[in-house]
N, C-alpha and C positions, 0 to 999 in steps of 0.2 A: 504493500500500500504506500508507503513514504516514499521508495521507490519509483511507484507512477508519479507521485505528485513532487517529486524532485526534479525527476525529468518533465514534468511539464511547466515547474517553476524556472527552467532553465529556455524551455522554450520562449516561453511571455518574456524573459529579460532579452533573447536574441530581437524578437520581434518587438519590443520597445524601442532597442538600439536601432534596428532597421527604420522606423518608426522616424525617431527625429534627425536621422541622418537625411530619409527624404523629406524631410518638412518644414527644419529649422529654418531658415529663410521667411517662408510662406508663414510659418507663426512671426518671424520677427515684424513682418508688412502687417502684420490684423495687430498690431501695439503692444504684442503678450510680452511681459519679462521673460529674460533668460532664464532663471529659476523657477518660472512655473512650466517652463517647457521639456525641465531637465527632470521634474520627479514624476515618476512613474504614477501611471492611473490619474493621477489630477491633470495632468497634460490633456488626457483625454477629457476629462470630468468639465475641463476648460470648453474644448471644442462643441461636446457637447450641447455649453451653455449660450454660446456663440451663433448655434445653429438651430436652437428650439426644439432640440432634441428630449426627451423623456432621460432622467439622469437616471432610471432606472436601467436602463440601457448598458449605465455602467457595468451590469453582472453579467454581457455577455462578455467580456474581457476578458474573463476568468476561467473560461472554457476554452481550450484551445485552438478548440474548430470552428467556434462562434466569433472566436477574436481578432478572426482572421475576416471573419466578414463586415465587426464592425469596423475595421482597420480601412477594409474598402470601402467603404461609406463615408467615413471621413476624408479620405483622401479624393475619393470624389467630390465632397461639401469645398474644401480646397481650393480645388483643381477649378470648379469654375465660379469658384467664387473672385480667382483673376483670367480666366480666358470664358468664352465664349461657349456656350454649350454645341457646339457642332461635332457633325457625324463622324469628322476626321477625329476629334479629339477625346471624343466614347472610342472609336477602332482603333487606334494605339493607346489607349488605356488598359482594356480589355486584351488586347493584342499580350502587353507587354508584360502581363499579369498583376499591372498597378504601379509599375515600376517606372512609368511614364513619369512619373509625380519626379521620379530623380532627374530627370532633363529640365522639367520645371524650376524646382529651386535651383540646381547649381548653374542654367547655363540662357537660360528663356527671361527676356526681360517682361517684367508681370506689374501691374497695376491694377488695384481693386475695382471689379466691376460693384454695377448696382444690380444690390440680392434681395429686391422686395418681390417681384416677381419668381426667381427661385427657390424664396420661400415657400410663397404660396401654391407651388407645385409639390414641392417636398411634402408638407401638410395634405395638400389631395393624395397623394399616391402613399400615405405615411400607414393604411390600412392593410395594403398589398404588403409591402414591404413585413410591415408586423406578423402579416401571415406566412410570410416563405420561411420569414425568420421558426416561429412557433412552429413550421411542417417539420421544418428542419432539427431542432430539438427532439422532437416527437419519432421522429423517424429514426433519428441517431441512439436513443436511450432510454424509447420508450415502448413504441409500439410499431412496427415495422410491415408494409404489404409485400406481397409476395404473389406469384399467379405457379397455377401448377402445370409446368409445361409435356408430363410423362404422365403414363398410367400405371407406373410403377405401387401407386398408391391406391389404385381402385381395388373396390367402391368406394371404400373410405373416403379418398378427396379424388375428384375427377378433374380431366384435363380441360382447362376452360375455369375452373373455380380459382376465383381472388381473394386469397387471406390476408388474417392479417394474424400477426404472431407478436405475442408478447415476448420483449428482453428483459422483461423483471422476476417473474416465476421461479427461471431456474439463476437467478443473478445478476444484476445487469455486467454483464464485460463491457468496461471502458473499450475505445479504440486505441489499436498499436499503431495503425497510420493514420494520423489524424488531417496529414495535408492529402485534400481531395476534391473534387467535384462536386457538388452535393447532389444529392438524391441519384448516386452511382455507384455501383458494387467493384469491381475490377478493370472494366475492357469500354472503350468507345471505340466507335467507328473499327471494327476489329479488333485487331491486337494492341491498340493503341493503349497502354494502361489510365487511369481516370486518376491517380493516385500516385504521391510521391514517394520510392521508399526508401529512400535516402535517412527519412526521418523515421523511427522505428520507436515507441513505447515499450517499456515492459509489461507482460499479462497480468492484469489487476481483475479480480471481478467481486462486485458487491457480495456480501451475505444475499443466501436466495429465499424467497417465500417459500418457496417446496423443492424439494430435491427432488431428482427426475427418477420415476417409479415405473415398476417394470409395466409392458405395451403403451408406456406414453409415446403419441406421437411427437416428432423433435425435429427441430429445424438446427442444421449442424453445416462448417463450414469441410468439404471431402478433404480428408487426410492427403490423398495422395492426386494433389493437384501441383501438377510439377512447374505448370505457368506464371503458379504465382508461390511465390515462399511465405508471404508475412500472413499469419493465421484470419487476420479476418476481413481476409480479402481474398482469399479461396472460394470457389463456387460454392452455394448452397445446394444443397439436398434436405431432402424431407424425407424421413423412414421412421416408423416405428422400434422403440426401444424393446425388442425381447428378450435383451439379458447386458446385468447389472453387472457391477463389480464382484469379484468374488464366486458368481453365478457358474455355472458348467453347462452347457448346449450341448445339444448334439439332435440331429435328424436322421427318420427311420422311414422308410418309404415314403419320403411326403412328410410326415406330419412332425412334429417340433416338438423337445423335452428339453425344459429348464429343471434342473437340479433332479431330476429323473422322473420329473410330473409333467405328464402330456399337459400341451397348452388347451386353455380354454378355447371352446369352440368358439366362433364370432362369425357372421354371417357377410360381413364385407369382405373375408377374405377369397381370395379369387388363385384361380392353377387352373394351369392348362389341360384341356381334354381331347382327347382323340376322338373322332365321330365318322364314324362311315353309313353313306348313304345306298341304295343298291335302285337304281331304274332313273330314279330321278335326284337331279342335283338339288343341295340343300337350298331353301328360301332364304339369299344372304340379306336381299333388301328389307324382309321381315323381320328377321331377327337383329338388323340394325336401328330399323324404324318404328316398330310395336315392342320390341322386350329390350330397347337402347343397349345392346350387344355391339360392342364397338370391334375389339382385336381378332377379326375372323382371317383363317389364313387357307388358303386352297390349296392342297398337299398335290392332288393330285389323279386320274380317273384312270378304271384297269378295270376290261368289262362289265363295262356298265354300272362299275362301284365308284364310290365318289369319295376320297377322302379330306378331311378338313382338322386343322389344329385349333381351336378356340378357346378364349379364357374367361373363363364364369365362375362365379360361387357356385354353391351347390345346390340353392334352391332355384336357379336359374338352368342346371343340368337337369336339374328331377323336371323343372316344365318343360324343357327341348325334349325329352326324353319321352315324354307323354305328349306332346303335342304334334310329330312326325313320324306317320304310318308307317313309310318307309325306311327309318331308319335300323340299322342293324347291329350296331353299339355305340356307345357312347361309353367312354371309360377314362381313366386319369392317364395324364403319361408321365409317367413314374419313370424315372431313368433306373437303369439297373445298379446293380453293387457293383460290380466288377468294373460298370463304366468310369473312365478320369475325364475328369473335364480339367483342361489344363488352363485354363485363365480360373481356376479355383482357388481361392484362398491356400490350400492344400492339397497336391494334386495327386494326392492317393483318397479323394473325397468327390462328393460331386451337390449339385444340389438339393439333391433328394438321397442322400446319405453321405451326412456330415458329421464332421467331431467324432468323439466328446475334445470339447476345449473347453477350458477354463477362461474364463477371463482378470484377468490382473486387476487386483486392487490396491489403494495406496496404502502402506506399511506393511505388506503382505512379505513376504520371505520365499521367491518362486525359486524355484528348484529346476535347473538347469542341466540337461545331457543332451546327449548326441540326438535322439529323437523329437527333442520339442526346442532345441537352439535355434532351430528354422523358421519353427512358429512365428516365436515372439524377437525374433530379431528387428524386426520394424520399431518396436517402443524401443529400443536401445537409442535409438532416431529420435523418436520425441521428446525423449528424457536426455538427450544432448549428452549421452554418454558414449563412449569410444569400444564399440566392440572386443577390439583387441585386450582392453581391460577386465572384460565380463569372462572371456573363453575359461581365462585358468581358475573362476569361481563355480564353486558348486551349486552356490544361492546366491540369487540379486534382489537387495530390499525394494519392491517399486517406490515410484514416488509420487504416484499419478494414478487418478483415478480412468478404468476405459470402462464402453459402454458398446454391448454388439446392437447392430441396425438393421433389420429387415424390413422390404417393404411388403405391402398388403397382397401385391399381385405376385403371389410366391416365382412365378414361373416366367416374371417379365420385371426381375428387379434389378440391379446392379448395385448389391449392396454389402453386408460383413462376409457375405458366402467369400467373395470374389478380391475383397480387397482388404479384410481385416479389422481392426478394432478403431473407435474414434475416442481420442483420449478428451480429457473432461474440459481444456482449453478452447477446443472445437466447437463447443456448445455453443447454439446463437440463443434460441429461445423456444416458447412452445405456441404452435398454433392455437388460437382461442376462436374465432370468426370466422366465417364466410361472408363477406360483405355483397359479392358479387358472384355470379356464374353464368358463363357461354359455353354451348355447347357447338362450336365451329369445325369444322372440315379441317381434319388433323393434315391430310396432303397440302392443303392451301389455307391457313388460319388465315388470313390479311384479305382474304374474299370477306369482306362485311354483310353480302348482300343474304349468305349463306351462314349465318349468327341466328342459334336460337337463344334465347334467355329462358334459363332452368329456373323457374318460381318458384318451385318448391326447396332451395338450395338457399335461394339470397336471405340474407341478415336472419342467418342460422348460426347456432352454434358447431363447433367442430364433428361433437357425439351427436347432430340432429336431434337433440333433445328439447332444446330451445329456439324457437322462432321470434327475431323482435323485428319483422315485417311491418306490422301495424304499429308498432311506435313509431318505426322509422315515417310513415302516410301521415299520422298524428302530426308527427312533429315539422314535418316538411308544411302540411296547412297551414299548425299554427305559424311557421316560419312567413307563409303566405299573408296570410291577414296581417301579421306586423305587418310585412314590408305593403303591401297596400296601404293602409293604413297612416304608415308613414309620407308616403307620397302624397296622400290626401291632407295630410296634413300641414304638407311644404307649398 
């Protein structure tokens, strides 16, 4: 904890420095003393006051990702409060990433314009501005949207559903890169990163409301995203938690055993089934269109039999199954024992017989040979320890809590089968909402025309337990009649 907040005490003094390096001048021209431009925060607290700003303002200083916006704000207040608001001098501002301000004071001869009309725009647009600010906190530390672009998770959460996931639940984690773009996870415009990582945080994260229990669903940044190094700026996934620290997995035909107790049955979960039809081929547009059966796969026909790979729950198999005279079986597809799947976590295992693995917990004492060195060599990695040091021990204390991840659709996940354990630093937060749902053309999502809207989904909760629909219609009228209201009144 001192640690984050050292290193970002260290930042606010760089970015002070930066601060009056481009501005001394431009303070000296508005009549400021030298001493009130030299101490920290009141220099700003000054500007501020100059500019009819809310001195409340002063608390985004304090935040390192905030202070960098109010930094630009000011130096924009600045900037034309001696040149002219023209479109050249917004595009090498912006251009230059604010750093325009330094050609200003050291080298541009400036004279104070008149800032009554400046004002009174600052003031009009001072509501906008409050709200990108407020998205922007919000989004960073509090409550974060997300869309689900895989069916990795059906039924559960469908492709086309917009959450929103909370970073308080399981703890809020600060950010380790804090210079970024806002409202951008990694990548613009391709590979272009959104995000500086020159400057790097150490991992702090608040005390959490609830510790993350077993089948929570969990919003995590993927361990082994080789594009990006700095943890929270790794791609997200979304997978169910089926096993804790300390916990033991393992899979027996399909079906899942934590600590040696088959998993509870659940009715979202989904696996692939083999279906053969004989005379006539299956009704794919039916069972797309009337039983919303999305992942149908046409294996292939051999006299006049028709085969098909599909992924369904099971109450979705029991109605195909009753509902098509001519079908001849419908069965799971089980990969056998003997099969490896080699992009396997462990490739004497496959997805449908897996483990037993243990999963490492922190203070634990893991016992170490030739047979499971293999395993857990990847934490040696996130525990920043040097393998060559581990080999001549027999036991390694962890240090770090990990969590295994499956998703809902067993049989179309990419998840701990395949790539192994996500340690407790990875955690982003837990999905709480459904605000939104489209259910669009997965080959062509960006055809609009082709967008249905799932009703029964929006402003639900994650377990479909809770609908706040009708609040949301409530409050949107009452939202109405204000603003009527108001206009009637102006």
């Amino acid at each position: 904890m001192f640690q984050y907040f050292i290193f970002s005490g260290i930042f606010l003094f760089f970015e002070h420095v930066i601060h009056i390096l481009g501005t001394w001048r431009l303070y000296k021209k508005l009549g400021i003393k030298s001493w009130k431009i030299l101490i920290p925060v009141y220099n700003i607290f000054v500007l501020l006051k100059i500019y009819r700003r809310s001195i409340w303002w002063i608390f985004l200083l304090f935040i390192p990702l905030t202070s960098i916006m109010l930094i630009f704000i000011l130096w924009m207040d600045l900037i034309f409060n001696f040149l002219k608001k023209t479109k050249k001098n917004i595009v090498l501002f912006f251009l230059s990433a604010g750093l325009y301000i330094y050609y200003i004071n050291f080298f541009k001869k400036i004279q104070i314009q008149k800032t009554d009309n400046i004002r009174k725009k600052k003031e009009d647009n001072i509501g906008i501005l409050l709200a990108f600010i407020f998205s922007f906190i919000t989004h960073t530390y509090v409550v974060q949207p997300f869309v689900i672009p895989t069916s990795s998770m059906e039924r559960t959460l469908l492709v086309g559903d917009f959450i929103l996931v909370s970073k308080i639940h399981y703890g809020l984690r600060m950010p380790i890169s804090p210079i970024s773009i806002p409202f951008t996870h990694n990548n613009i415009l391709g590979n272009i990163k959104s995000y500086i990582s020159i400057f790097k945080w150490p991992y702090f994260r608040f005390p959490s409301i609830q510790s993350v229990q077993r089948n929570d669903i969990v919003v995590f940044n993927f361990p082994k995203d080789s594009n990006h190094k700095i943890i929270d700026r790794k791609d997200h996934y979304i997978k169910r938690c089926i096993g804790l620290p300390g916990d033991l997995v393992y899979i027996r035909k399909g079906i899942l055993f934590v600590n040696h107790k088959k998993e509870r049955p659940f009715l979202e979960k989904q696996q692939s089934y083999l279906i053969k039809t004989v005379n006539v081929p299956l009704n794919i547009e039916y069972l797309k269109d009337k039983m919303d059966v999305k992942d149908i796969e046409y294996v292939g026909e051999q006299n006049d039999e028709y085969f098909y790979q599909i992924m369904l729950n099971e109450e979705k198999a029991n109605q195909i199954k009753n509902l098509f005279e001519n079908m001849v079986f419908i069965k799971k597809n089980i990969l056998p024992i003997y099969f490896k799947e080699h992009c396997i976590f462990h490739t004497d295992w496959n997805r449908d017989f897996f483990g037993p693995l243990h999963i490492p917990k922190k203070g634990e004492f893991l016992k170490l040979d030739r047979k499971n060195i293999h395993i857990y060599d990847e934490i040696f990695t996130y525990e920043k320890v040097k393998k060559f040091d581990i080999i001549s021990k027999k036991f390694y204390k962890i240090k770090n809590n990990y969590y295994f991840m499956m998703g809902d659709n067993r049989h179309n996940s990419f998840d701990s089968r395949y790539w192994g354990f996500v340690p407790e630093d990875h955690i982003v937060g837990k999905p709480i909402f459904i605000w939104m749902s489209i259910d669009w053309n997965r080959e062509n999502p960006l055809n609009i025309l082709n967008w249905k809207f799932r009703g029964d989904r929006i402003m639900r909760t994650i377990d479909g337990k809770h609908s706040y629909l009708s609040l949301f219609f409530l409050f949107s009228f009452a939202y109405l009649i204000y603003f009527l209201f108001q206009n009637d009144k102006s």
